[in-house]
C-alpha positions in Angstrom: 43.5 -22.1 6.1 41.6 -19.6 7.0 38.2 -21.8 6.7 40.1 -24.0 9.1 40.2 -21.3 11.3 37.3 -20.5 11.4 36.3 -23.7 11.8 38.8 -24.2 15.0 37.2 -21.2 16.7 33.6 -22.5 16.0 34.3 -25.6 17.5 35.9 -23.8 21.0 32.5 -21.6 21.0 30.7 -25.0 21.1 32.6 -27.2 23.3 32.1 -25.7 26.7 30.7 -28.7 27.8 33.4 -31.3 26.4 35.5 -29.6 29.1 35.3 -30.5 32.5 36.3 -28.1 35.2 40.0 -28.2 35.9 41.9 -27.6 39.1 44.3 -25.0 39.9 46.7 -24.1 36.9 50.4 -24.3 37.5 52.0 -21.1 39.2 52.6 -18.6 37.3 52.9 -14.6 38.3 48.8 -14.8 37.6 48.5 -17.5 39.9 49.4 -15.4 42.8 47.0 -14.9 46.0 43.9 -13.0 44.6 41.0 -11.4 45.9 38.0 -14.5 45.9 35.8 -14.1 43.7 32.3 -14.4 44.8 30.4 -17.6 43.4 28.8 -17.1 40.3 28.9 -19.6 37.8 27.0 -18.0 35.1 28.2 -17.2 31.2 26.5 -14.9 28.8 25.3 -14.9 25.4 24.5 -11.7 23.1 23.4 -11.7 19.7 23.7 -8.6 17.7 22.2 -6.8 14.8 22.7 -4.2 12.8 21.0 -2.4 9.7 20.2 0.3 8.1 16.9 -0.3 6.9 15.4 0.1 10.2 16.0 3.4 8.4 14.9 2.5 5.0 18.2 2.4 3.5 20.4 -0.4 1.7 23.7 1.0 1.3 26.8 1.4 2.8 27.6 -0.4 6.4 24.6 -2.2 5.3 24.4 -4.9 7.5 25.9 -7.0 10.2 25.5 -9.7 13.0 27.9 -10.6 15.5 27.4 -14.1 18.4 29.3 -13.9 21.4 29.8 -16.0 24.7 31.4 -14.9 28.1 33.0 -16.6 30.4 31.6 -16.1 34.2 34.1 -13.9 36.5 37.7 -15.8 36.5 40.0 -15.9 39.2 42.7 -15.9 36.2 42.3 -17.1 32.2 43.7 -20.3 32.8 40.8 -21.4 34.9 38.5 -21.3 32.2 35.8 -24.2 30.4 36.0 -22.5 27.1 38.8 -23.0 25.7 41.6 -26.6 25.8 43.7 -26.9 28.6 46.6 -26.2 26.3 45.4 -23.2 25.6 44.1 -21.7 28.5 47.7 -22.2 30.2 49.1 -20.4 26.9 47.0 -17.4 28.1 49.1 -16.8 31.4 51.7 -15.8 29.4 49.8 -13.0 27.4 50.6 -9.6 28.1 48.3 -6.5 27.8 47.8 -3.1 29.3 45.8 -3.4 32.9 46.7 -7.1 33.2 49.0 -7.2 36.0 46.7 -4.6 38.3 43.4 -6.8 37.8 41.3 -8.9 40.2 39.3 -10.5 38.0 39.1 -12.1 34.4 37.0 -13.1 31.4 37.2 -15.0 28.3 34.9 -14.5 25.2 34.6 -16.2 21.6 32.5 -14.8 18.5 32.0 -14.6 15.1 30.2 -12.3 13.2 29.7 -10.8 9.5 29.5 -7.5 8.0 28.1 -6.7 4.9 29.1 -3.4 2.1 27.3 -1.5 -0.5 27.1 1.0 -2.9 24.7 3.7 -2.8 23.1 1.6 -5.6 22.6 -1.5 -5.2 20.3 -2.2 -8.7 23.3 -1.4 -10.9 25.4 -3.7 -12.6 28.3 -1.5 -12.8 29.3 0.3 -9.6 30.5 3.9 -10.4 34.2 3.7 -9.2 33.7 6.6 -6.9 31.3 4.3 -4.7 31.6 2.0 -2.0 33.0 -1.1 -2.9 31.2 -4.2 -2.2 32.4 -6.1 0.3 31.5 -8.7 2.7 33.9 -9.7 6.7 33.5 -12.9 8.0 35.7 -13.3 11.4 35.6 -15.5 14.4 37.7 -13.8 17.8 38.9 -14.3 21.0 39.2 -11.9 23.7 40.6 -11.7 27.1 38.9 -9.3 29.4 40.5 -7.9 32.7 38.8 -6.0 35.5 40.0 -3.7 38.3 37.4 -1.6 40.5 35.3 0.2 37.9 37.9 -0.3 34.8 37.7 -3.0 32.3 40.8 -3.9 29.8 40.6 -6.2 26.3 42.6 -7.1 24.7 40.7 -8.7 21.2 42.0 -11.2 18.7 39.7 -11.0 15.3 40.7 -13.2 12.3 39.0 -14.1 9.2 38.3 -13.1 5.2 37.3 -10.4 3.1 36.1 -11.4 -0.1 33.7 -13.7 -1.5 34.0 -16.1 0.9 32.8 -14.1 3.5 29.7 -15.2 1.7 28.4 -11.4 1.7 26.5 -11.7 -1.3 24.6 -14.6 -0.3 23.7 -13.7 2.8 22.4 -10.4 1.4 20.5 -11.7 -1.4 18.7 -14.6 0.2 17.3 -12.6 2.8 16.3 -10.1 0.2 15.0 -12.7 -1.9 13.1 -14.4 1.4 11.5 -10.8 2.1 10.5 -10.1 -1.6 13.1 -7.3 -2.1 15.5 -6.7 -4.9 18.3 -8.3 -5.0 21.8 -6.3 -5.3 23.3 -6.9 -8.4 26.6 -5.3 -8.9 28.5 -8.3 -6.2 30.9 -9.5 -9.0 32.8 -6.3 -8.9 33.0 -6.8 -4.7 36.4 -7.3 -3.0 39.1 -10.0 -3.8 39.5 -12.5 -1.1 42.0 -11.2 1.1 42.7 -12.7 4.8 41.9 -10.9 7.5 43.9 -10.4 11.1 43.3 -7.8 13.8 44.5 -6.8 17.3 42.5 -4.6 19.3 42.9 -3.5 22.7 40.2 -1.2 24.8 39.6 0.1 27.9 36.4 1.2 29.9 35.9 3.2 32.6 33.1 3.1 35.2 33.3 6.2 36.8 30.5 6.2 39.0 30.0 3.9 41.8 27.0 1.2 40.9 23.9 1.9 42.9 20.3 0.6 42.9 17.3 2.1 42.1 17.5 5.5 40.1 21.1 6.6 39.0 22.6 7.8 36.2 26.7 7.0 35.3 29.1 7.9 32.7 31.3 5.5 30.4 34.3 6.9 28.7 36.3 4.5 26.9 39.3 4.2 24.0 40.5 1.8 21.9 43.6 1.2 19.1 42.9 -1.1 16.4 46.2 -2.8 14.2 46.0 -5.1 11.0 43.2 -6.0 8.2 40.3 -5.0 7.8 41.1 -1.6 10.3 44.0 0.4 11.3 42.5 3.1 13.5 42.8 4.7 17.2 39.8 6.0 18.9 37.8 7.3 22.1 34.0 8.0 23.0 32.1 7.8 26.1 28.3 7.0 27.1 26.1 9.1 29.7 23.1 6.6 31.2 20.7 7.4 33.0 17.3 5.0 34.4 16.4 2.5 37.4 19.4 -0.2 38.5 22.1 0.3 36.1 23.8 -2.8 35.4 27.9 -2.3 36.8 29.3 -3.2 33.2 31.1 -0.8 30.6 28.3 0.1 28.2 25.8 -0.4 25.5 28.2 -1.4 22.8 27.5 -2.0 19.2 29.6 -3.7 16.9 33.3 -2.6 16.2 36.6 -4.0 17.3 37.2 -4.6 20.6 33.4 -3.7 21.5 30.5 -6.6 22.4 32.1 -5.8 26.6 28.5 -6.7 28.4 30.7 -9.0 30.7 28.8 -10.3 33.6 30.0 -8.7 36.8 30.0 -10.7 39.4 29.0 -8.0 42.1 25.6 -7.2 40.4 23.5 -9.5 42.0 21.4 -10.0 39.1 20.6 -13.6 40.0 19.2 -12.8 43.6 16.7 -11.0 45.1 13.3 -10.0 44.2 11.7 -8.4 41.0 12.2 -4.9 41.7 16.2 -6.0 41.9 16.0 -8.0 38.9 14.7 -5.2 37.1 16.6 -2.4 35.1 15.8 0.2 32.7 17.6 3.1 31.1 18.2 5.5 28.5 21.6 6.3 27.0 23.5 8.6 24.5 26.9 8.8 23.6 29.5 10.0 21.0 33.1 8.0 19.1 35.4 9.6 17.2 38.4 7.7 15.5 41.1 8.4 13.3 41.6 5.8 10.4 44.9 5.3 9.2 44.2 2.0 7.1 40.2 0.2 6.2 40.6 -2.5 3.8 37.0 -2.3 3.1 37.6 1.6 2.0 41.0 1.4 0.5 40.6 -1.7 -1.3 42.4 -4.9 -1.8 46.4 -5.0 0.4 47.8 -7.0 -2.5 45.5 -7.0 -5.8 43.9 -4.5 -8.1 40.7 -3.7 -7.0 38.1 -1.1 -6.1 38.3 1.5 -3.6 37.7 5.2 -2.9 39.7 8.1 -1.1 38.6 7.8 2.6 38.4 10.4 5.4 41.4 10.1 8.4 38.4 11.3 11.0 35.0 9.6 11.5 32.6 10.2 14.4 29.5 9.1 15.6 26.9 9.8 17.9 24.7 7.2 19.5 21.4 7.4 21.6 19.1 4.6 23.0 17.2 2.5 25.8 18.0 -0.4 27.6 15.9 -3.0 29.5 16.8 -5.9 31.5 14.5 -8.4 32.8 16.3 -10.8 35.4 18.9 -12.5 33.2 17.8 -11.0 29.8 18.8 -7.7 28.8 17.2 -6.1 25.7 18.8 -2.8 23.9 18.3 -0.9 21.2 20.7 1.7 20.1 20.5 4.5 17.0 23.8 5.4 15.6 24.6 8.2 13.4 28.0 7.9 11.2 29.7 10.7 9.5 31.0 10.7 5.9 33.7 7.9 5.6 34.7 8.4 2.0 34.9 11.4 -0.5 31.6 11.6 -2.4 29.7 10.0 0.4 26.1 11.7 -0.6 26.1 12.0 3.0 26.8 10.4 6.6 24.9 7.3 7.7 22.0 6.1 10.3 21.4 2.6 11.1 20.3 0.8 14.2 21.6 -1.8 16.4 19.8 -4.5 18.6 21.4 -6.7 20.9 19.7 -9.2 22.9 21.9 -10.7 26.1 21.2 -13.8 28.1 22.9 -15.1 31.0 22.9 -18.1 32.0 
């Protein structure tokens, strides 16, 4: 079932195109007289990736990748090409906080894959006080909605944990591809165990956008319910540089996150060079309180490893930005505290995401 799922969510990624545009959806209370939204028919791609051996590590949130298209701006959800007609009418009736005040909509679909080590990868035998291996393989769906300078998602994540999230593999090929050693101790990883989260975030803009050299801050916060996390959260990002993009942030990947969602007042597509232009730096600090990881605590229903984790985790984040017409290039070092009890100590790793619109 869940391969199926997978499957299904795949298949609406990729079949943009087998849609044709629809008209007007039946009325509904999101139906209702809205402000126009200007003409921009443009969706957006970002690929992400994150490791820690830009560090020269191989342990611990070891690796990850993430895909994700955006809708362009919506007058509601139901008027979207990503998703079946079916569906898309389903998605009137969803309810989430900062629905009902917003003027305009998005839709994005993703999958991704995380990967989880030990300390040691070249041993056979994990030390039970370790990180479990484990490797996440999801596909989700999130509905974002925009007022002014706030943005609201509400993010649907579902998936495995377990072997076939194909974790090993992916680990070892590449290793074996780059000459490296392979990890050996993946038979004592994770059971297979599905996997099911809600998320729902908000973002704040709380300067006005403006051209040429600006600076803005970004607070945000974000609740997190099912497998693989349980966990409540906030953080914020201070920017600073030449034409800040009007969106919600350099995210990384973590629930609810990925929120580069084209804004249809940024006039990215006109203009000349200097307009199309943008470069910044950022830094930026999370903190979350984790009442339930799966990939900490081990297994929901089966025997398996695990370790003792911390309630609190924080990070701090710092990078730069640039954007070149519709491609947007960032690079972002994160710094993670202890997550588990004998953690040797907290973690760096760094995170590149490469945006398209198009």
């Amino acid at each position: 079932m869940l391969r199926l799922l997978l499957c299904i969510i795949t298949v609406c990624v990729f079949s943009a195109a087998a849609f044709p545009a629809r008209g007007e959806p039946a009325a509904s209370p999101e139906t209702a007289p809205s402000p126009p939204v200007p003409a921009k028919p443009a969706m957006s791609l970002q690929l992400y990736f994150e490791n820690d051996l830009f560090y020269n590590t191989d342990r611990y949130y070891t690796n990850a990748v993430q895909a994700r298209l955006i809708s362009p701006d919506l007058r509601t959800l139901a008027e979207n090409d990503l998703l079946p007609e079916g569906i898309s009418r389903a998605l009137v009736d969803v309810p989430f906080p900062g629905r009902k005040e917003a003027v305009r909509y998005n839709i994005s679909l993703g999958l991704g894959q995380q990967i989880y080590t030990p300390s040691d990868t070249q041993l056979k035998n994990p030390p039970d006080d370790d990180r479990p291996y484990a490797g996440y393989l999801y596909g989700l769906l999130a509905l974002h909605a925009k007022k002014e300078n706030r943005l609201d998602t509400l993010e649907l994540a579902a998936g495995v944990i377990g072997p076939s999230a194909l974790g090993e593999q992916a680990q070892n090929e590449v290793h074996r591809f780059r000459g490296f050693e392979t990890a050996k101790g993946w038979s004592h990883q994770l059971h297979d165990e599905p996997a099911l989260m809600l998320t729902w975030t908000r973002a704040w803009r709380l300067n006005e956008a403006s051209r040429g050299w600006a600076w803005d801050f970004l607070p945000h916060t974000a609740v997190s319910a099912g497998i693989p996390f349980t966990q409540a959260g906030l953080g914020g990002e201070l920017r600073w540089g030449w034409n800040l993009p009007p969106d919600y942030g350099s995210s990384t990947i973590r629930p609810g996150a990925g929120i580069y969602v084209p804004d249809a007042d940024t006039g990215a597509r006109g203009g000349g060079w200097a307009d199309r232009i943008s470069l910044y730096v950022f830094a930026g600090g999370d903190g979350r309180f984790v009442a339930h990881n799966t990939l900490l605590d081990g297994n929901t229903w089966r025997d398996s490893p695990s370790v003792d984790k911390f309630p609190f985790v924080g990070e701090l984040s710092g990078g730069v930005a640039l954007g070149l017409g519709d491609l947007r290039l960032t690079y972002t070092h994160v710094y993670r505290s202890k997550e588990f009890h004998n953690q040797e100590k907290g973690q760096d790793f760094g995170s590149i995401t490469l945006g398209y619109t198009f």
